[in-house]
C-alpha positions in Angstrom: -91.3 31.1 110.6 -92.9 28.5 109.2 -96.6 28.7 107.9 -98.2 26.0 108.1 -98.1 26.1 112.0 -101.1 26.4 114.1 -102.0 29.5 116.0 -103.2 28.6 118.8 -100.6 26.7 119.8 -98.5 29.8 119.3 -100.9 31.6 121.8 -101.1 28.6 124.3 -97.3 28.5 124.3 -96.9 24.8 125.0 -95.1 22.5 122.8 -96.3 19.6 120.7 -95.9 16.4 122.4 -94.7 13.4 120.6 -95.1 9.6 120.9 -91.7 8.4 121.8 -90.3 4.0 122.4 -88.9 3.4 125.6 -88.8 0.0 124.9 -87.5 -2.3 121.8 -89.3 -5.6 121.2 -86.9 -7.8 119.7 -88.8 -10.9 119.4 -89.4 -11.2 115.5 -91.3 -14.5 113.8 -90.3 -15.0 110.4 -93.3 -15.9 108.1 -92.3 -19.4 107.1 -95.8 -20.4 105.5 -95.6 -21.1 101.8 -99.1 -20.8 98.9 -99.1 -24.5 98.5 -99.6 -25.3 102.7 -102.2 -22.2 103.1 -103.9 -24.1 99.9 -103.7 -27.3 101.9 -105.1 -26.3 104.8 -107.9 -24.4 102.8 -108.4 -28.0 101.8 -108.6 -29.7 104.6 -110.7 -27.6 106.3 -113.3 -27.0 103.4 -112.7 -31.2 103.2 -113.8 -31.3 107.1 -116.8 -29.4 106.5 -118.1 -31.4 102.9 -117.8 -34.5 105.2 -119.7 -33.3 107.8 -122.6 -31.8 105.4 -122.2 -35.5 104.1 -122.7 -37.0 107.4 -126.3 -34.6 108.1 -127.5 -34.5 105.0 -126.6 -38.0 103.4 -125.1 -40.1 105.9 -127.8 -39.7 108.8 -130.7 -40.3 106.2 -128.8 -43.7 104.9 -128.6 -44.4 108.8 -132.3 -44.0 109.1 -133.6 -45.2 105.9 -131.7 -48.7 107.0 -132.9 -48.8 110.6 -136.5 -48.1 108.9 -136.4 -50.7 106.8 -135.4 -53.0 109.4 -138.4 -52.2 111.6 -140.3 -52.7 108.9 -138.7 -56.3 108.1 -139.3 -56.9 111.8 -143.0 -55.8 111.6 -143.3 -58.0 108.8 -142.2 -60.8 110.3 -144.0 -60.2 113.3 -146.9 -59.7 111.7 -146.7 -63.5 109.4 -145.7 -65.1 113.0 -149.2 -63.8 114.6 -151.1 -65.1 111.3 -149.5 -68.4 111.7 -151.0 -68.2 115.5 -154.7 -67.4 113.5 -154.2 -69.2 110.8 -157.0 -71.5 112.6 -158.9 -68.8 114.1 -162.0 -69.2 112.3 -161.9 -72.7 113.3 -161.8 -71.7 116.8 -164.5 -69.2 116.9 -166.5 -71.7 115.5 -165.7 -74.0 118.2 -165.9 -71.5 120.8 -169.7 -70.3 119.4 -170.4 -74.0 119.5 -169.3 -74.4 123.1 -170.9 -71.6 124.3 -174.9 -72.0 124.5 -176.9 -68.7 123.3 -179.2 -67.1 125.5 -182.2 -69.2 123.7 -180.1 -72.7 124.5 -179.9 -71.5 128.3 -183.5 -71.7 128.4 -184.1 -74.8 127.1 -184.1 -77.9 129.1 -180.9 -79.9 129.4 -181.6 -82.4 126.1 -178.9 -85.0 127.7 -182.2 -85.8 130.5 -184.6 -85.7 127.9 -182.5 -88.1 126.2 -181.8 -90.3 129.2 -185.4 -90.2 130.8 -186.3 -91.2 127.3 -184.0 -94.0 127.6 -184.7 -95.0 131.3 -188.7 -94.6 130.5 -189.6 -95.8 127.0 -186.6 -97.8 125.2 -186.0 -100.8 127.7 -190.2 -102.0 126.2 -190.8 -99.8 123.2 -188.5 -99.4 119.6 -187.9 -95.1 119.6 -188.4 -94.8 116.1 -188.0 -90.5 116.6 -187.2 -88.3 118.6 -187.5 -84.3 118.2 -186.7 -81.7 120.2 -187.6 -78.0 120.2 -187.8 -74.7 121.9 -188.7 -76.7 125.0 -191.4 -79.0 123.1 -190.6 -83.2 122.6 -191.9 -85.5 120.0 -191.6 -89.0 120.8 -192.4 -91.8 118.2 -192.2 -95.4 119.6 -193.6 -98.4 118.5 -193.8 -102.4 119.5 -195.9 -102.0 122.5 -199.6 -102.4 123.0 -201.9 -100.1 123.8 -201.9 -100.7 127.6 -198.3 -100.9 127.8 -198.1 -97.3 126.1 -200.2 -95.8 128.1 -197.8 -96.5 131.2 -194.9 -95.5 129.7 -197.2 -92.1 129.0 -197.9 -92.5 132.7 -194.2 -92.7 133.8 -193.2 -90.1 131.6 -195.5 -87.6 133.2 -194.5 -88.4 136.7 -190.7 -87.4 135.4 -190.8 -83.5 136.7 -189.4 -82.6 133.7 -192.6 -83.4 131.6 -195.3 -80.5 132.2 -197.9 -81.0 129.9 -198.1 -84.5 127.8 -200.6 -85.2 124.5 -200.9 -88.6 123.0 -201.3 -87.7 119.5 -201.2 -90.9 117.3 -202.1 -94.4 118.7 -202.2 -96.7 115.8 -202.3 -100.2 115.1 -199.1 -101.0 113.1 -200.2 -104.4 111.4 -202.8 -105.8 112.0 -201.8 -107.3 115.9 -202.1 -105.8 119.5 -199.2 -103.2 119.0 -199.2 -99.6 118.2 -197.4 -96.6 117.5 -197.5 -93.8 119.2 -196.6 -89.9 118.9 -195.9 -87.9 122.2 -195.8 -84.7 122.7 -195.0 -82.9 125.7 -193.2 -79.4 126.8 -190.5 -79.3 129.0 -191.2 -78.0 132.6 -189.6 -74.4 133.3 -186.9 -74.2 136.0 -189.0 -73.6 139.7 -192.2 -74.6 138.1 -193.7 -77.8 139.1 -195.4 -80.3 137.1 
């Protein structure tokens, strides 16, 4: 008897069952791989993955970097082709502040009338020797008339409805004969108002 069976399996009475092939598997593949071609393909695959940690990490950056610096370049350029386009800004602005009257301008009196009522009015019998004009006041300086003949071109210039309020300030002899000179002053009439 042997000993080193179990006893319960004694009282149970069954025998062990064992595992047994019904069926052979004949197909067999002979290992043909050799060290040096696993080494190889070790390689190649630890090559694969350096070149694609080469392309994230270096290649990609490279890639950016250049398309940076070209937007940059274009900026650049873009930049010098709108100076060249203001290069004569100020000299515009000027122009354009020139053009455009400022609020105190808009209420002054259009200076090409004063200028051609003067002209109509005083210079066809009289020499304009000044003429000033300011925040709607006008100094007139003529001369070669006489005394009579300057107080109707006074006259006429009052009847002008630009003219509001007129002042003779200066009526002088000039040398010695009939004719004087002559300082006028006068304001501007407003817009609406008459004279």
């Amino acid at each position: 008897m042997k000993l080193d069976t179990d006893v319960r399996q004694l009282m149970n009475g069954k025998k062990p069952v064992y595992p047994t092939k019904r069926s052979m598997n004949l197909y067999f593949k002979e290992d043909r791989t050799t060290a040096p071609a696993t080494a190889a393909l070790y390689v190649l695959f630890a090559a694969a993955v350096l070149l694609g940690l080469g392309k994230i990490m270096v290649y990609d950056f490279m890639i950016q970097e250049q398309q940076m610096e070209n937007q940059a370049v274009a900026l650049e350029q873009r930049t010098a082709r709108q100076m060249q386009q203001l290069k004569n800004y100020d000299q515009v602005l000027e122009d354009y502040i020139r053009s455009i009257p400022t609020k105190q301008e808009q209420e002054q009196a259009d200076v090409m009338e004063l200028l051609a009522l003067i002209d109509t009015t005083i210079r066809p019998t009289a020499q304009v020797s000044q003429v000033s004009i300011e925040d709607n006041q006008v100094v007139i300086s003529f001369s070669g008339v006489t005394l009579a003949q300057a107080a109707d071109l006074v006259v006429q210039l009052e009847q002008s409805p630009l003219v509001a309020n007129t002042q003779v300030d200066t009526a002088s002899s000039t040398d010695g004969t009939s004719q004087v000179e002559v300082h006028v002053y006068f304001q501007v009439a407003q817009e609406g108002s008459a004279s």
